[in-house]
SEDREN-847902 format. One record per residue: x, y, z of N, C-alpha, C in turn. Coordinates in steps of 0.001 Angstrom, whole numbers, plus 500000, padded with zeros to 6 digits. Each point is the difference from the previous one (the first is absolute). Layout:
N
XYZXYZXYZ/...
***
This chain:
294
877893933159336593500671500009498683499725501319499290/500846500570499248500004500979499458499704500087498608/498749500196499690498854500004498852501052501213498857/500806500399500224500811501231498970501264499656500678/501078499122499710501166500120499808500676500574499361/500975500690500901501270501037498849500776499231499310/500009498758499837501093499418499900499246498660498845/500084499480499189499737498548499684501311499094499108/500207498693500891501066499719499485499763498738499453/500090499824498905499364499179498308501311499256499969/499680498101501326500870499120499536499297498894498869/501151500073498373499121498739499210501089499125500533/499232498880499530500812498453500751499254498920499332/501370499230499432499494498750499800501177498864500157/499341499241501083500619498708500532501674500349500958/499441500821500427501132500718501338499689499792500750/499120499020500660498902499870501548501271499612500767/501232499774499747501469499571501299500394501845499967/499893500828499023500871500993500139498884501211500048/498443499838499480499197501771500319500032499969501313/499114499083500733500280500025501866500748501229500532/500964499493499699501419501071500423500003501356499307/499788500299499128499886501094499293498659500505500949/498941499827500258498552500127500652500228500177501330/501005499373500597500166500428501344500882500768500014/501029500936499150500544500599499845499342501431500370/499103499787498675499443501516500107498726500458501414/499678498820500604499102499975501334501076500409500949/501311500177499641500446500853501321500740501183499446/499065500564499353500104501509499311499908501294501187/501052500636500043499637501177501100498947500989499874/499738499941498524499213500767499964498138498856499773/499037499805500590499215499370499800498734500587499283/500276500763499234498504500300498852500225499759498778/499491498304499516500295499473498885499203498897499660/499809499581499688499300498606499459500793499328498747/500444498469500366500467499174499021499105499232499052/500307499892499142498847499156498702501130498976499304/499468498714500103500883499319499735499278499246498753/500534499668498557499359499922498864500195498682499699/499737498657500314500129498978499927499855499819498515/501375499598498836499458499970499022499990498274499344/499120499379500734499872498690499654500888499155500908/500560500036500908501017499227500205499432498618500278/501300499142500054499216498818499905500193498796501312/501235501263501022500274499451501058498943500722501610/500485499564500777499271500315501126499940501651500924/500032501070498327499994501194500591498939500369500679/498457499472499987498602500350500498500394499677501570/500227499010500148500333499418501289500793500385500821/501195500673499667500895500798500264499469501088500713/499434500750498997499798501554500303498406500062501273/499359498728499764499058500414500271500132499741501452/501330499263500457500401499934501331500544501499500664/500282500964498985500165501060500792498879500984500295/499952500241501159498298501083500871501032501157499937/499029501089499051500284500795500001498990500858498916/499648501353500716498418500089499228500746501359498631/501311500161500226500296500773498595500874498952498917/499414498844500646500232499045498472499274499697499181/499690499691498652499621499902499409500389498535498872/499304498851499871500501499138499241498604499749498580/500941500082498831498969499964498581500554498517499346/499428499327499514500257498888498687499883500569499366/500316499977498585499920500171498554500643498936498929/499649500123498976500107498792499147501469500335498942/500925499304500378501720500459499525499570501089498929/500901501252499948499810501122498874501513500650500232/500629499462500636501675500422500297499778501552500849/501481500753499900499768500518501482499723501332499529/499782500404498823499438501433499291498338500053500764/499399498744499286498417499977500043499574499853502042/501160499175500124499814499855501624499912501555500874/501175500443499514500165501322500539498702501349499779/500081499539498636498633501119499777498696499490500550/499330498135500230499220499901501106500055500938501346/501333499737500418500045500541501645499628501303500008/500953501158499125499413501060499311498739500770500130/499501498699499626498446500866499583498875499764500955/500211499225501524499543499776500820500662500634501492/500951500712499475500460500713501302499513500804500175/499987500632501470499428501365500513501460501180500293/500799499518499970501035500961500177500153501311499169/500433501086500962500744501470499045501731499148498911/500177499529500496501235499296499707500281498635499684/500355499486498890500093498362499783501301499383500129/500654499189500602501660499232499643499536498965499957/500573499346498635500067498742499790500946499472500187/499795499252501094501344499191500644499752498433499607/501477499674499796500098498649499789500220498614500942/498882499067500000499929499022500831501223499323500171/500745500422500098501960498751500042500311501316500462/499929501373500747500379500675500265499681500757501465/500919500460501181499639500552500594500077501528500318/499142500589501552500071501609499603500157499870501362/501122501508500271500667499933501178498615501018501252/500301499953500658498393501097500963500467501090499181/500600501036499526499956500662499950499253500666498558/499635499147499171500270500120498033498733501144500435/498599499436500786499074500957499705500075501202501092/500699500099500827499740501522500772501532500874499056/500645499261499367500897500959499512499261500439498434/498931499424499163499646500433498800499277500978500550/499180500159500718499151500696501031500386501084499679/501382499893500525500874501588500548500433500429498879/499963499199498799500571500730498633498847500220499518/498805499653499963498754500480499455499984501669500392/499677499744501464500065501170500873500919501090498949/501272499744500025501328500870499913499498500677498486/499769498738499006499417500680498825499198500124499205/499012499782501109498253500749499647499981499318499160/499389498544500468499490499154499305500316499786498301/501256499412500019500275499796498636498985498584499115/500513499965498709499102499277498967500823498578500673/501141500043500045500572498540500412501797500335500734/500766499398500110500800499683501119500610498830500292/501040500027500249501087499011500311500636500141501395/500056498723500688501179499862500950500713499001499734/501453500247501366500510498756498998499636498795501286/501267499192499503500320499028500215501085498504500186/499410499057500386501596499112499667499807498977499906/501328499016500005499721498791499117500636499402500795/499098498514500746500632499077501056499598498858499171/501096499017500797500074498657499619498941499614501097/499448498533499882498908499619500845500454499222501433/501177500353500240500460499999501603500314501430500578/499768500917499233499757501215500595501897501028499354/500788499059499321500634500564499789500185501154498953/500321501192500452499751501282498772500969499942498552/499602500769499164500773499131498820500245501533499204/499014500901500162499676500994499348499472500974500275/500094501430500009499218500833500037499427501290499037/498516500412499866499815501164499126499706501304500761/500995500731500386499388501499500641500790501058500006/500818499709498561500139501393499042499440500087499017/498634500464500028499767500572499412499965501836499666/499902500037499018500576501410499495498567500771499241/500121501466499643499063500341499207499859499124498493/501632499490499501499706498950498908499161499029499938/499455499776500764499318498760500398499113499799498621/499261501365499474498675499805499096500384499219498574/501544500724500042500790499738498550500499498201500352/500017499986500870501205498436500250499106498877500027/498888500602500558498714499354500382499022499173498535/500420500923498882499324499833498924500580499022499002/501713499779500571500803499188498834500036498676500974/500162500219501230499846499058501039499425499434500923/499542498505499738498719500239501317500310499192501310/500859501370500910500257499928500902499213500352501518/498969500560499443498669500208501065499579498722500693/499949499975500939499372498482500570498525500374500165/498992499062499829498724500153500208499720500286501433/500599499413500810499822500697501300500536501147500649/500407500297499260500418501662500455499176500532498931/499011500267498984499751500886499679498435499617500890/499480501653499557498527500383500962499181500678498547/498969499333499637499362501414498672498587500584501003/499732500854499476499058500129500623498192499510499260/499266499834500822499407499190499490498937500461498114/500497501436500914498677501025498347500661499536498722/502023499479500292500866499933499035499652499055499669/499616498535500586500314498763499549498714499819499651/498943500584499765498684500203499196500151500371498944/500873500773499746500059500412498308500898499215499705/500860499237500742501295499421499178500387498647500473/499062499029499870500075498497500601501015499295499225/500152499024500282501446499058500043499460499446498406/501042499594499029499733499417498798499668498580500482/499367499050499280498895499186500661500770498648499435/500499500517498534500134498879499141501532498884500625/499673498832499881501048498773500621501266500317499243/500332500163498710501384500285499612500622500672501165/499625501175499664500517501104501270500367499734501445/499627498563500489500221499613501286501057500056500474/500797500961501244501558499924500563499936501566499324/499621500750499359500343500804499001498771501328500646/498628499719500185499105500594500229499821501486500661/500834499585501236500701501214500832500767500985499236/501165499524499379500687501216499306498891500830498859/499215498861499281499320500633499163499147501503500793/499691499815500951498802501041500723500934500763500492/501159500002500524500602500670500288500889501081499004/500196499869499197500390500392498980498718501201499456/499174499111499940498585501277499394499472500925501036/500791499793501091499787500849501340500804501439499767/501458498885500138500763500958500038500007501252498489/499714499381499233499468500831498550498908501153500441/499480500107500936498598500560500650500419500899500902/500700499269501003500314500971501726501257499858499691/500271500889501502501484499786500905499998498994500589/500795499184500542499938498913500864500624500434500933/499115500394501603501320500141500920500242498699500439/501323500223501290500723498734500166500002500560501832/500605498971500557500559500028501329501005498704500005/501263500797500712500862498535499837499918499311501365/499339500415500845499661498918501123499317498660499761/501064499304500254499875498206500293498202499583500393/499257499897499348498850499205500366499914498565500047/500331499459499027499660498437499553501469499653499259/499620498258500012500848499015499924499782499414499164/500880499817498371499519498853499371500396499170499836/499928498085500150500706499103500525500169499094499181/501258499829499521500783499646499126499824498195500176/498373499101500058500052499250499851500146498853498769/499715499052500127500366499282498641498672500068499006/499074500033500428498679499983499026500046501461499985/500584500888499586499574501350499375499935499806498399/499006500724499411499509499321499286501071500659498255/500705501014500298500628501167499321501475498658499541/500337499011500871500988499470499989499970498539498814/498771499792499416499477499100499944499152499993498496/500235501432499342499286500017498764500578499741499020/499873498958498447500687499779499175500370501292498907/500948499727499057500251501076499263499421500574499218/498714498612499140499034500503499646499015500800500444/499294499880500988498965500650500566500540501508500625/501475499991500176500287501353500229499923500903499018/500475499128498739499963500724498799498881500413499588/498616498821500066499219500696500002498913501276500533/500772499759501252499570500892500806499723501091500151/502072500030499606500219502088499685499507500576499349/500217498788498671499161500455498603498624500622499973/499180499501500727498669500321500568500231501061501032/501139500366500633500023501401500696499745500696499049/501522500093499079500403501395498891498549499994499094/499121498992499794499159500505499450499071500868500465/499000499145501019499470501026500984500267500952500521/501091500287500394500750501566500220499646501168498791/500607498942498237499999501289499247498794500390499819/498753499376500076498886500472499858499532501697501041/500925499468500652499603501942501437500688500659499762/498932501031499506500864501625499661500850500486500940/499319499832500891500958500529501296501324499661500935/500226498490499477501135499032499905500954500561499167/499735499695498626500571500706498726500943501316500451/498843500853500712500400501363500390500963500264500314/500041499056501178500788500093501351500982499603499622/500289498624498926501345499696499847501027500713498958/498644500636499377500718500899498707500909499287499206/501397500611499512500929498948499357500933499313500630/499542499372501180500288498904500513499111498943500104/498993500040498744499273498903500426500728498598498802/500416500364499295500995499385499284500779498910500687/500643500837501018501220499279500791499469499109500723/498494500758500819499206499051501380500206498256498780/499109500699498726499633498768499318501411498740499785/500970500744499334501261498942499596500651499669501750/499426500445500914500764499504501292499021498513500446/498689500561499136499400498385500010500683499180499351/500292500196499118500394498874498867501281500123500404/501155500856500684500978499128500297500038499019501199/498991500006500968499707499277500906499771498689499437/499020499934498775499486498528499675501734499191499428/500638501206499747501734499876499581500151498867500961/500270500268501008500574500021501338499354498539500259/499039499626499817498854498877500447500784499010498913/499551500100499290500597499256498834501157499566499619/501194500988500826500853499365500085500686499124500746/499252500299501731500299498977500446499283498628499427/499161500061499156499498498382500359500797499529498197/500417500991499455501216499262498852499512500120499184/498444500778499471499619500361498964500784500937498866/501326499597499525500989501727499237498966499814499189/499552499466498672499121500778499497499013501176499730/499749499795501136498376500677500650500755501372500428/501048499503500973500890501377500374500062500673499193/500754499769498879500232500864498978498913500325499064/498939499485500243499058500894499419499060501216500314/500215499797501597499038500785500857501409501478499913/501115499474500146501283501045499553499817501507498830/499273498426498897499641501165498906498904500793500722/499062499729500245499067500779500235499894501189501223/501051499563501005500532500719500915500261501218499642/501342499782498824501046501171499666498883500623498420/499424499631499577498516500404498722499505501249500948/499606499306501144498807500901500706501030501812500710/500904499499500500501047501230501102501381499168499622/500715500621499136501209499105499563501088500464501072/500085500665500851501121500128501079499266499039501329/499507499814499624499551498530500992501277499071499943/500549499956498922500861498885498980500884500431501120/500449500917500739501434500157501272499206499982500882/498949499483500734499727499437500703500614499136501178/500198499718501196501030498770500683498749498290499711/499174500489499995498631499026499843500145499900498451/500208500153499147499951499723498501501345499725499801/500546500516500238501496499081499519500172499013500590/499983499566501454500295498162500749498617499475499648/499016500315499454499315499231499393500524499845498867/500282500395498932500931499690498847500743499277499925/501016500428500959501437499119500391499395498540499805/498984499508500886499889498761500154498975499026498949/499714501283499023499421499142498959500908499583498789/501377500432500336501087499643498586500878499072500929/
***
């Protein structure tokens, strides 16, 4: 076993013991083999111990911890890895052989960057493809910041990075956590990219993004845009677009609210939308949210 892995790959998981397996044997037939997996058990309450502990394999790694959602999980794995390099990959997700000898070759290519993207795609859970991400462009840093289109398994930080800049911890933020760090990254570095296909993310029914009420999203963001405005270097980066990032929250909670028939609420988050960046107001997302609150 290899006491200094280049590689550490930080799965959190809770109550996936039918779907990490697969994700775990995924990355055990990695072409490239200098890595060690850490898998962050965060409380689950089904038969993930049992699971994992059926797989022999001496660059695995299995932790309990006591539920803290997947910020605090992630920064466990984090802070117990030995890797030059961390990906936090997601347990409902797989990685094709190639994800780690091709980051490899982009490390290589650009002298060890702060962090990094590959892409990826989006299968249904009979293997059918649905989607793909691998245009990316030099826009990426700008698109990256209004949108969080990064998948956790395609990005790589390196590990000196994710020491100064661990995952926000707090439960609001849950589903949300990732963009937050990513965002204060990209405020920091360049992000390179590679659009070669590594990993798969699988469009099953328990994803958990599919499944959050309107409240807790609301509260959620809300707890982004705050935590965000507090970093100078956020601020910086968005300059006078941080206005817009903000009312593209609040036309989203638009958007939430209107499907479930709240017009009230619509039209109030409206005001505050078009208050904050009033050409938000021609928006395609602020007006059919409108539409459907009159």
């Amino acid at each position: 076993m290899n006491s200094n892995p280049f590689f550490s790959i930080v799965i959190p998981t809770y109550n996936r013991a039918a779907l990490v397996v697969a994700t775990i044997q995924s990355i055990l037939r990695q072409e490239l083999p200098d890595f060690e997996i850490i898998v962050v058990d965060d409380g689950s309450k089904d038969d993930t111990e049992t699971r994992i502990g059926a797989i022999k394999d001496p660059r695995l790694f299995y932790y309990r911890k006591e539920n803290g959602e997947r910020g605090a999980a992630r920064n466990f794995g984090a802070r117990i890895s030995r890797g030059t390099y961390i990906n936090f990959f997601d347990s409902d997700d797989l990685m094709y052989p190639n994800h780690l000898s091709t980051a490899k070759e982009l490390i290589d290519k650009k002298n060890s960057p702060e962090f990094f993207h590959l892409g990826y795609d989006f299968k249904n859970p009979d293997g059918t493809l649905t989607r793909k991400v691998d245009q990316l462009d030099d826009s990426i840093r700008v698109k990256a910041m209004f949108d969080n289109f990064l998948s956790c398994n395609g990005v790589f930080v390196r590990k000196d990075i994710v020491q100064q800049f661990p995952f926000e911890e707090a439960r609001v933020l849950a589903s949300a956590e990732d963009w937050e760090l990513w965002i204060r990254l990209l405020s920091r570095y360049q992000l390179q990219y590679s659009n070669t296909i590594t990993s798969t993310v699988v469009n099953h029914d328990q994803r958990s993004l599919r499944t959050i009420p309107t409240e807790k999203i609301i509260a959620r963001d809300t707890f982004l845009v705050e935590a965000l405005a507090k970093d100078d270097a956020v601020r910086s980066a968005f300059g006078k677009k941080w206005n817009k990032f903000v009312a593209e929250r609040y036309t989203f909670f638009m958007l939430c609210l209107a499907e479930d028939g709240r017009k009230s609420e619509v039209r109030k988050w409206a005001i505050k939308a078009a208050s904050v960046y009033p050409t938000i107001a021609f928006s395609s997302r602020f007006l059919a949210s409108l539409k459907r609150a009159f």
